[in-house]
Each structure stands twice: as structure tokens, then as C-alpha cells.
C-alpha positions as CSV (number, residue, x, y, z in Angstrom):
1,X,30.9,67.7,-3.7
2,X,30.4,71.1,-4.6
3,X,27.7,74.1,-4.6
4,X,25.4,75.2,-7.4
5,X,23.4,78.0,-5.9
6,X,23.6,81.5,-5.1
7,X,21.6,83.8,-2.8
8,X,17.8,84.2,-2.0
9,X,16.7,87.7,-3.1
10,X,14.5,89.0,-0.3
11,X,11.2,90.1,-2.6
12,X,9.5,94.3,-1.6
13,X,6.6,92.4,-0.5
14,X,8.4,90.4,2.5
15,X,9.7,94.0,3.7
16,X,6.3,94.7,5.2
17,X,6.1,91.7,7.3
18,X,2.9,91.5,9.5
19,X,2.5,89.8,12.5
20,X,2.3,87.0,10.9
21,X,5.1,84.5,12.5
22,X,5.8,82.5,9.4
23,X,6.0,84.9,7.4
24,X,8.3,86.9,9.4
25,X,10.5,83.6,9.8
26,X,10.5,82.6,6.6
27,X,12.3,86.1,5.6
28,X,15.2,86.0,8.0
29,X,15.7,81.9,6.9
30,X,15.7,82.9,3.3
31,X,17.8,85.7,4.5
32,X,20.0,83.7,6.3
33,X,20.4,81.3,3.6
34,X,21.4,83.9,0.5
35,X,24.4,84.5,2.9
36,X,27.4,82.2,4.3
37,X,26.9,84.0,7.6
38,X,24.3,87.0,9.1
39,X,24.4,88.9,12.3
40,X,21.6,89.7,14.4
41,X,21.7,93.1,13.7
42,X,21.8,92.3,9.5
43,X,18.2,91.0,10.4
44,X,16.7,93.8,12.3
45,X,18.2,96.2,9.4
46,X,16.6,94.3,7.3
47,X,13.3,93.1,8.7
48,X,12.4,96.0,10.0
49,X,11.0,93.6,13.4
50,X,12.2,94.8,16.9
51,X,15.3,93.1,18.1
52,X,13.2,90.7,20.5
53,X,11.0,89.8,17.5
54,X,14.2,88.2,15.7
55,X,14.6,86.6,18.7
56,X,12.1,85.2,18.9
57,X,12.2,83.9,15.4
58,X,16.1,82.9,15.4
59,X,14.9,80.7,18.6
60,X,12.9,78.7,16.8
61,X,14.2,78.5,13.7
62,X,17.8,76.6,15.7
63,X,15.2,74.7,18.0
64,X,13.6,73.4,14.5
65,X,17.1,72.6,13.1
66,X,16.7,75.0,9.6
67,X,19.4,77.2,11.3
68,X,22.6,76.9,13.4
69,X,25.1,79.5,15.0
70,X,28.2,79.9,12.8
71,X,31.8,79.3,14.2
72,X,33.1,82.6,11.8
73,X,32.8,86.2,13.1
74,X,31.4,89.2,11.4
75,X,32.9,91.5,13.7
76,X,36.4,92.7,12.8
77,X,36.8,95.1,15.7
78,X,37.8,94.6,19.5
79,X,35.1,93.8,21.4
80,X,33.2,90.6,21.6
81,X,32.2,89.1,18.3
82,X,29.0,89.3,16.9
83,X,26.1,86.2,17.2
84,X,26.1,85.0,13.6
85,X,24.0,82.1,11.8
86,X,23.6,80.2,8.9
87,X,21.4,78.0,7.0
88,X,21.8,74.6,8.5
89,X,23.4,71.6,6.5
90,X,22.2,69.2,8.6
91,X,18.8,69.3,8.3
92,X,17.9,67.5,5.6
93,X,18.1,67.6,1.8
94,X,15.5,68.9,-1.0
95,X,15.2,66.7,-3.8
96,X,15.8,67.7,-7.8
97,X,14.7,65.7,-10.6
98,X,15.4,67.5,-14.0
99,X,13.1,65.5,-16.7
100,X,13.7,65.6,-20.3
101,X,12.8,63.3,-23.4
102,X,15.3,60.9,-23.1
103,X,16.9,61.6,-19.5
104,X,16.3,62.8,-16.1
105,X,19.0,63.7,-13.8
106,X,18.7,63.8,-10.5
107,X,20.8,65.7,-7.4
108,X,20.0,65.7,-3.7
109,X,21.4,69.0,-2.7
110,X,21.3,70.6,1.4
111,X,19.8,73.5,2.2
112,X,23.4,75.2,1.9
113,X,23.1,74.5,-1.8
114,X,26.2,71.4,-1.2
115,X,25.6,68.8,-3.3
116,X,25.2,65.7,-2.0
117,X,24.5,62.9,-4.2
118,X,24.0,63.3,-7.9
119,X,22.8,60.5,-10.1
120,X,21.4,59.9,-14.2
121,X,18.8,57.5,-15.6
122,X,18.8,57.0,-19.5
123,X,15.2,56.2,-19.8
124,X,12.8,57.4,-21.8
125,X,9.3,59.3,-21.1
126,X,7.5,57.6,-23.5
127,X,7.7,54.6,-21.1
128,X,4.8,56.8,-19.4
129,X,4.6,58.3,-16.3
130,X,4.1,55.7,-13.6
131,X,7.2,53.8,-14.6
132,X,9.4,56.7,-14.8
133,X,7.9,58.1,-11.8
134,X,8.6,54.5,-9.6
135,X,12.4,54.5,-10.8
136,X,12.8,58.1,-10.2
137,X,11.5,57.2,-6.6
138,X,13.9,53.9,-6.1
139,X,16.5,56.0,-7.2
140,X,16.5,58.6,-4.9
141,X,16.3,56.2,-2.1
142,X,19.6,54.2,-2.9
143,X,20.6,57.8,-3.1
144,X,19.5,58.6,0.3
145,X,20.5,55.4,1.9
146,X,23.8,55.7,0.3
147,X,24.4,59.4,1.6
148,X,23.3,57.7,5.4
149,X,20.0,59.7,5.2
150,X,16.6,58.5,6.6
151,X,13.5,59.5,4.5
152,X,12.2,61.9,7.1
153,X,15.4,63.8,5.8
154,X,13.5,64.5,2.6
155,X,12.4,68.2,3.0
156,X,11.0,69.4,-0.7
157,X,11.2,67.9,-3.9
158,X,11.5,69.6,-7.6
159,X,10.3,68.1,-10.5
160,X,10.9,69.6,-14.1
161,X,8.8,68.6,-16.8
162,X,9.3,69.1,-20.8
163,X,6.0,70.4,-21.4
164,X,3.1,72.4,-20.3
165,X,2.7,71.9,-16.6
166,X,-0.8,73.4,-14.4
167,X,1.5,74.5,-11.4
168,X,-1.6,74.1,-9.0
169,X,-2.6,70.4,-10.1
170,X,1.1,69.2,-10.2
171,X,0.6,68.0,-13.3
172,X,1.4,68.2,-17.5
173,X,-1.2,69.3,-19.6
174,X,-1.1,68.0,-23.3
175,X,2.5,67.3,-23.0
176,X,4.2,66.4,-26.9
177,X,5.8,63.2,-27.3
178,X,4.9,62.6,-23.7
179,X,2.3,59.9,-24.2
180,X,0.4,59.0,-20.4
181,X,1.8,62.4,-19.1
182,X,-1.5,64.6,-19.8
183,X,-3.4,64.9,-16.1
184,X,-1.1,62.5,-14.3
185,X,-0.3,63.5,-10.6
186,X,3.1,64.0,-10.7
187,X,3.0,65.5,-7.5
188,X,0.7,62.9,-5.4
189,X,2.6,59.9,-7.1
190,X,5.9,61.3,-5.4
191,X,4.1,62.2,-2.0
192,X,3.2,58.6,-1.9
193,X,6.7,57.9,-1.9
194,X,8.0,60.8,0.2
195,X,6.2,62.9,2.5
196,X,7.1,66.2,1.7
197,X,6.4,69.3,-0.6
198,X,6.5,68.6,-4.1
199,X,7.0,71.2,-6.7
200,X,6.3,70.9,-10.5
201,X,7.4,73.4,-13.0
202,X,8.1,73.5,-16.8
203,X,12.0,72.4,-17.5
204,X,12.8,75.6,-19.4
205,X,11.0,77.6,-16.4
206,X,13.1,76.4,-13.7
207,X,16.6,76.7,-16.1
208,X,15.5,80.7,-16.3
209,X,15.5,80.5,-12.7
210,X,18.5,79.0,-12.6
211,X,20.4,81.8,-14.5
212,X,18.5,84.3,-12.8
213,X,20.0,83.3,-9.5
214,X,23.8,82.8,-10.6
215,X,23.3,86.5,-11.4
216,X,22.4,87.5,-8.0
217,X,19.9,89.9,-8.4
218,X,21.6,91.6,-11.6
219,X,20.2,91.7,-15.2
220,X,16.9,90.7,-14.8
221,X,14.0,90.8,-16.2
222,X,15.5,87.9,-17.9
223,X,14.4,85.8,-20.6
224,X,15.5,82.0,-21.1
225,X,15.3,80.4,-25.2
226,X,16.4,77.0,-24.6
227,X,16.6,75.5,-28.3
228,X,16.5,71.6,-28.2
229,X,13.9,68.9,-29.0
230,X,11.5,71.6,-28.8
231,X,12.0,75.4,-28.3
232,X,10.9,76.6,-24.7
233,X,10.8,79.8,-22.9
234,X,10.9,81.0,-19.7
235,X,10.6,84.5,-17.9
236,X,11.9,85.7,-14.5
237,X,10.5,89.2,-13.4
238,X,12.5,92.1,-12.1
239,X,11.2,91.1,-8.8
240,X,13.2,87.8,-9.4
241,X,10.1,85.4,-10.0
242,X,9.1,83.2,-12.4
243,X,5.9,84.3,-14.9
244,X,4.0,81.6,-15.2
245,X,0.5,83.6,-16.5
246,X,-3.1,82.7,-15.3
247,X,-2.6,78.9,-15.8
248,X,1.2,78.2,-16.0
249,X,1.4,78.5,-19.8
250,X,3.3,82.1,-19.9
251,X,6.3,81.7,-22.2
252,X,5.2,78.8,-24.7
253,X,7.4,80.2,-27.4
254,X,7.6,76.8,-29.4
255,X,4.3,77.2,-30.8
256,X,4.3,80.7,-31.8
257,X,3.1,80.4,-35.6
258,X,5.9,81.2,-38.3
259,X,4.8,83.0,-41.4
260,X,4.9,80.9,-44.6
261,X,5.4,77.5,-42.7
262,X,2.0,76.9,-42.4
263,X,2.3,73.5,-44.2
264,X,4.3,71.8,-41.4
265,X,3.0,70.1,-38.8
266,X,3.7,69.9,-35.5
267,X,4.1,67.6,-32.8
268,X,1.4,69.5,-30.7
269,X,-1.0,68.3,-33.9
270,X,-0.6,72.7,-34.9
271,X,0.4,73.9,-38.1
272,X,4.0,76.3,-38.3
273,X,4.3,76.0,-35.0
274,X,8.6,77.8,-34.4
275,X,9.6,74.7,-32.7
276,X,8.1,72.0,-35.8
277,X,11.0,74.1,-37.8
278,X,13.6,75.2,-35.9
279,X,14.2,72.3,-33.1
280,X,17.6,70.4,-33.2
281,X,15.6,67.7,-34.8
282,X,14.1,69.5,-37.7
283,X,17.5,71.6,-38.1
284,X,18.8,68.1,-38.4
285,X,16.2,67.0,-40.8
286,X,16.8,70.3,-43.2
287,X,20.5,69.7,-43.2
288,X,19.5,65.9,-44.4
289,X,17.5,67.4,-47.3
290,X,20.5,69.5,-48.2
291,X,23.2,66.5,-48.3
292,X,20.8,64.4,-50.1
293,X,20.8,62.0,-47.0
294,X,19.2,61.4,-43.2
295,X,20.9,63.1,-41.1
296,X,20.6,63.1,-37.0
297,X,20.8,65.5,-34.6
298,X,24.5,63.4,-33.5
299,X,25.1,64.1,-37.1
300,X,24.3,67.9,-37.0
301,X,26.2,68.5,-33.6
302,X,29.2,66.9,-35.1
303,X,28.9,68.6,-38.5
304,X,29.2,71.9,-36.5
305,X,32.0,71.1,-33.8
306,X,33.9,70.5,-37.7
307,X,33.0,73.9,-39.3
308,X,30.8,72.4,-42.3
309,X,29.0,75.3,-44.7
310,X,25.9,73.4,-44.8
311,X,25.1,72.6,-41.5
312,X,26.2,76.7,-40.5
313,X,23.7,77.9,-42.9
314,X,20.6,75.8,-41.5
315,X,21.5,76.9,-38.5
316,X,21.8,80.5,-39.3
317,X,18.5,79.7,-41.4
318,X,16.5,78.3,-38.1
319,X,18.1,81.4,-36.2
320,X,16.3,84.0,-38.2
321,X,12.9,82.7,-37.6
322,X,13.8,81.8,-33.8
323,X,15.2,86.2,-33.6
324,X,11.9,87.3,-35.2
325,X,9.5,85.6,-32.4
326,X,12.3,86.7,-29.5
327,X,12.2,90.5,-31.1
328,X,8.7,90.7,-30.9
329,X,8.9,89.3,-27.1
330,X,12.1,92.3,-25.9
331,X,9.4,94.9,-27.7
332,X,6.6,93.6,-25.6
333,X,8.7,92.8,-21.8
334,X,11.4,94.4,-22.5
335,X,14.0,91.8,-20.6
336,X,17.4,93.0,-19.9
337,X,19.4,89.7,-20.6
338,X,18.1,86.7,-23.2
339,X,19.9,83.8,-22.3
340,X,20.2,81.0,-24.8
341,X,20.5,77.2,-24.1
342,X,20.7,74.4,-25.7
343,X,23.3,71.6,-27.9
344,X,23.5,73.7,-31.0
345,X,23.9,76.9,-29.1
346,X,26.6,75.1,-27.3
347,X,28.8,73.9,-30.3
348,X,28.2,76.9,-32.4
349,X,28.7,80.5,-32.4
350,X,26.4,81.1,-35.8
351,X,23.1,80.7,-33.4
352,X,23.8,83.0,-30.7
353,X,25.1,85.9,-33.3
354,X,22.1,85.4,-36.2
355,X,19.6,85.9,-33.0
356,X,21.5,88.7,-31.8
357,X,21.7,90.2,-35.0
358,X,17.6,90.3,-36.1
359,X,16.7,91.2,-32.6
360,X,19.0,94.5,-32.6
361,X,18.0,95.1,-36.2
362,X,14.0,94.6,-35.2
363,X,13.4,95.3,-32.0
364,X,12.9,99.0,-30.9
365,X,16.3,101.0,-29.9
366,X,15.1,101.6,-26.6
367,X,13.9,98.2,-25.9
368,X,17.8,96.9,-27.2
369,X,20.0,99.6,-25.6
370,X,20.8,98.3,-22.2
371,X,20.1,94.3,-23.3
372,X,22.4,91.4,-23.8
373,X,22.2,88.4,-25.4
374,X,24.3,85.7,-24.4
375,X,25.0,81.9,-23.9
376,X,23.9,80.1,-20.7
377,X,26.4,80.6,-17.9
378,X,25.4,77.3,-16.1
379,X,24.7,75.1,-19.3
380,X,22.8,71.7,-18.6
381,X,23.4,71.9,-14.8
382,X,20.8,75.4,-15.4
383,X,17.6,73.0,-14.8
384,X,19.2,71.2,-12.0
385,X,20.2,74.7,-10.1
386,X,16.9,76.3,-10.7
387,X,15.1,72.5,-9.6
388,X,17.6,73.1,-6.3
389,X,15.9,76.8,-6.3
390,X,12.8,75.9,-6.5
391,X,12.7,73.4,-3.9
392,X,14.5,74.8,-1.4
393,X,12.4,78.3,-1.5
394,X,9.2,76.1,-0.7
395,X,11.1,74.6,1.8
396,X,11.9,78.0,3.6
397,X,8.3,79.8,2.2
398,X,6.0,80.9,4.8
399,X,4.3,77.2,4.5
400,X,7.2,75.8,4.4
401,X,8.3,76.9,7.6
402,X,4.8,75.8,8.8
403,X,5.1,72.7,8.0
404,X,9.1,72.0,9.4
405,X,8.2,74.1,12.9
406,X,5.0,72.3,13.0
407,X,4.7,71.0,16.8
408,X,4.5,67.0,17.4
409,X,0.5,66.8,17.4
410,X,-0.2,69.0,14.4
411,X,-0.9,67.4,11.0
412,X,-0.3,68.9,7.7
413,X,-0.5,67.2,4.2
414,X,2.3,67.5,2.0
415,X,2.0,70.0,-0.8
416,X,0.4,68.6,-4.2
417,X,-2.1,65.9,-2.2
């Protein structure tokens, strides 16, 4: 049905593998799996581990199943062929749910980044978590069952929330306009259901992920502005991973203070907050106060597909205060691609080129001379490839491996319980 992923960038840190068996095969699976296939020889190159170590290692990651020998060749000269392997299709499926205000969409993807079933529910958070949470749950199983998969072929699951999330816990913190959401267990509430990994990260996190991989390794550090509901931000190191800070609350863009806006409140209960101004719903609500009449963010998507003058200049309005607080963040990290997502990005032009324009004009020369600014390359499927991401890297992380080599009589507890 198609692939959304690209490759698994080997981090400096893996390089100097100790003796440490998971460790080591976690490297050569998430080695194996950035590529379609990889010779015995690629490994040792780049492992650094003695021929008989890899071995050792490819033995039990094709006894395990996360592996398999490929049919295609590497070799291209007489002789016989080279061994080669790939990541394993067969062994199961990690499971994505991308969560937003009004929708979650949901993918079961293999850990050769096929799709395998995808599926939408139009239901709302504010229904709270445990509701949502039980139909995500049903959902994937008919999923399952309909792809012919048993529930032992669950091997990691993604969750992406639109709010604060406390990465350790599993679980939003003080989410707005997600009413039941603060402390709930996101994570043991899906464990209950399916025993494996689960994975919670901020939505605008895992779309920065998302775009970071497509670009396989290039252009990073890279910095994700997705301008909605609310304005999030997300930050993937020139290492390739994700910033989340001390507590998971790196990034919070939306609720940067904006001079001289101090009389509006926001839906975090703050005053000026960026996103109480410059969201799709409070552009909307400024182009109503200019026509004299409500208008909807249906009604501001549609007035810019059409080319109308007012809607362009709120826009253009909400862009200049949204390229001040993104100037200020290239002169402190100094990113080397800003990728912005997002409805009105997506029907307009006006967004993307007022933000390009105050962050050239403001930020420092060197910070700007090697950066680009651009649209997302992988739209509203960004959140569903970086969920995929996400899930299948715990699946092929040192505990990961762990857990899916464990022998028949060991016992480990899925991640989040």
C-alpha cells in the first residue's frame, strides 16, 4: 500500500559499541533497516565488531524473526554473491496513532516502513481520554484482524498527542481544550490492550521527526512551526534526535508572549500567549472582525484558495508576529531548515513568504546564510511518518531488541507500565 519512511541514521554514540549484545544488535538492525539490503561486510565497516561478532548478532537477529536474508545481490562482480539482509516484513507491525482536536488517524505500518492498514476516526478529544483511548483500541484490532494479524503481532505503538506530553509518564500535562487528558496514562491504558512498547510524544514533535527523516540525514538541525488550532514547535538535533528539554516541554512556541497583546487570553488561561493570536482560529476570528461578520476557519481556508485581500492581509498580519518569535529561535539554535505546516500554510503562499521575510530581515546574517525556509514536504501524513519513526526505533533500540530476543522464560513489562 505504499512506504512512508526513509532510513535510520546510525547516531556517533552507537559507533563505540561495548560489549554490550543489545546494543551492538540494535545497531546493525537499525542499520539493516535504513537500507533495502546490507552485506556482511557493510556491518563490520560499520560497527567496527569483528566479523564473528556480526555473526553472532545476524544469527539471532534471523532466529528472532527482525531480519531475513535477501533474494537481491550486492555483488556485481564474478564470484559468488555476497550474504545480504534486510529488515523483516513479516514480523509484525508497530502501531501509529496521530491525535489531534478533532481527529486521529491511525496506520499500522511493518518494520520495512509498508503500510499496511490505514484507518480515520472523526471523534473529538473532548470526549476525554478513556473513550477515545477504547475506540482507538477496537479500531486497531478490526485493523489487525482485517490485515490476518494476531495481537502478538503488535510490536510498538506511537501515540501523538496535541499538547504537552511528560515523555517518561506517558502522559499529557495541562493539555488545552483537552478536558480529562492532564495525568491520564496514555501509555498503561494502551498496554492493557496490547502488550507491547508504547511511545508518547507531542504531535508537532513527531511531524519534525518526520521531515527530518524524508531528508535522510541532510539539513538538519531542523525546526518544525506547525500553525493550526494552536502553534507548536518541534526541534530535531544535528545528531537526528528529537529535543525534548529536561521535562519534554522544549519547543512550546505557542505560548511565547507577544508584545502589546497582553489583553488576550488564552486557552492555556495565559495572557498574549503567540498561538491565542495567530492560530487558524483566531486568524479566522480577525478576518470576521474585518468583514463585519463570524467567520470560520472553513470560511478563512476558502477565502484564501479564492485570492480575497482581506483574508491575505490577516494572514500576512499573524505571520509577522509568528517570524519575530521563529527569528529569535534561528539566533539562539541556529537550525538549518524551518519547515512550516499547517492548513493556512497549505492554501497560501502569503504565510510562508511574510515569515521568511522578518526572519532574514531579523535574525543575524550568519545565523540566515546557509538556512531555508520552506513548506512541509510530507504534509498531514508528517505526524503519521514520524509516529511510524518513533515506533519502530523503540522497536529496534537496545530494549527493544531485549524485549523481541527475550528467551521463552524471561518476563519483561511492556514500556509505559
Amino acid at each position: 500500500m505504499g512506504t512512508l519512511w526513509t532510513e535510520v541514521e546510525l547516531l556517533e554514540d552507537d559507533r563505540n559499541l561495548t560489549q554490550d549484545g543489545h546494543k551492538a544488535r540494535s545497531v546493525i538492525a537499525r542499520f539493516i533497516a535504513g537500507r533495502s539490503r546490507t552485506s556482511r561486510s557493510d556491518i563490520v565497516k560499520v560497527t567496527g565488531l569483528a566479523r564473528s561478532t556480526v555473526d553472532q548478532h545476524l544469527r539471532v537477529l534471523l532466529d528472532h524473526g527482525l531480519i531475513e536474508e535477501s533474494d537481491a545481490s550486492l555483488s556485481e562482480v564474478r564470484g559468488r554473491p555476497a550474504q545480504t539482509f534486510r529488515i523483516s516484513a513479516d514480523r509484525g507491525v508497530v502501531l501509529v496513532a496521530a491525535v489531534s482536536l478533532s481527529k486521529t488517524r491511525l496506520a499500522l505500518t511493518s518494520l520495512d516502513k509498508q503500510i499496511v492498514r490505514r484507518a480515520d476516526i472523526d471523534v473529538d478529544v473532548s470526549i476525554g481520554p478513556a473513550r477515545l483511548l477504547d475506540e482507538v483500541s477496537e479500531t486497531f484490532a478490526a485493523m489487525m484482524a482485517d490485515a490476518g494479524l494476531s495481537p502478538d503481532k503488535a510490536l510498538a505503538m506511537s501515540v501523538g498527542l496535541p499538547g504537552p506530553v511528560d515523555l517518561r509518564q506517558g502522559y499529557a500535562v495541562r493539555p488545552p481544550r483537552m478536558p480529562g487528558w492532564d495525568g491520564y496514562s496514555v501509555c498503561k491504558h494502551m498496554a492493557d490492550a496490547f502488550n507491547c512498547d508504547i511511545v508518547v510524544d507531542n504531535d508537532v514533535n513527531l511531524m519534525a521527526l518526520g521531515e527530518a527523516r524524508a531528508l535522510r540525514g541532510g539539513s538538519l538541525p531542523l525546526l518544525m512551526v506547525d500553525i493550526d488550532s494552536g502553534i507548536g514547535g518541534g526541534l530535531v538535533s544535528e545528531d537526528g534526535l528529537l529535543l525534548h528539554g529536561a521535562d519534554g516541554a522544549a519547543t512550546t512556541i505557542g505560548h511565547t508572549r507577544v508584545p502589546d497583546m497582553q489583553g488576550v487570553i488564552c486557552h492555556c488561561g495565559g495572557k498574549g500567549c503567540l498561538e491565542a493570536v495567530t492560530s487558524i482560529d483566531a486568524i479566522a476570528a480577525r478576518l470576521g472582525t474585518v468583514r463585519g461578520e463570524p467567520a470560520s476557519p472553513a470560511d478563512l481556508l476558502q477565502a484564501l484558495t479564492l485570492g480575497d485581500g482581506a483574508a491575505t492581509s490577516v494572514v500576512r498580519d499573524a505571520a509577522l508576529l509568528i517570524g519575530d518569535v521563529v527569528a529569535n529561535l534561528v539566533n539562539f539554535y541556529n537550525p538549518a531548515r524551518i519547515v512550516l505546516g499547517g492548513p493556512v500554510t497549505e492554501c497560501t503562499e502569503d504565510m510562508l513568504a511574510q515569515i521568511r521575510s522578518v526572519v532574514y530581515q531579523q535574525a543575524q546574517p550568519l545565523a540566515t546564510r546557509n538556512l531555508s525556509i520552506v513548506h512541509s514536504s510530507l504534509g498531514n501524513e508528517a505526524g503519521l511518518v514520524g509516529g511510524m519513526v518513533n515506533a519502530i526505533e523503540q522497536v529496534l533500540s537496545p530494549r527493544g531488541i531485549q524485549y523481541q530476543t527475550r528467551s521463552a522464560d524471561s518476563k519483561m513489562l511492556p514500556l509505559g507500565l
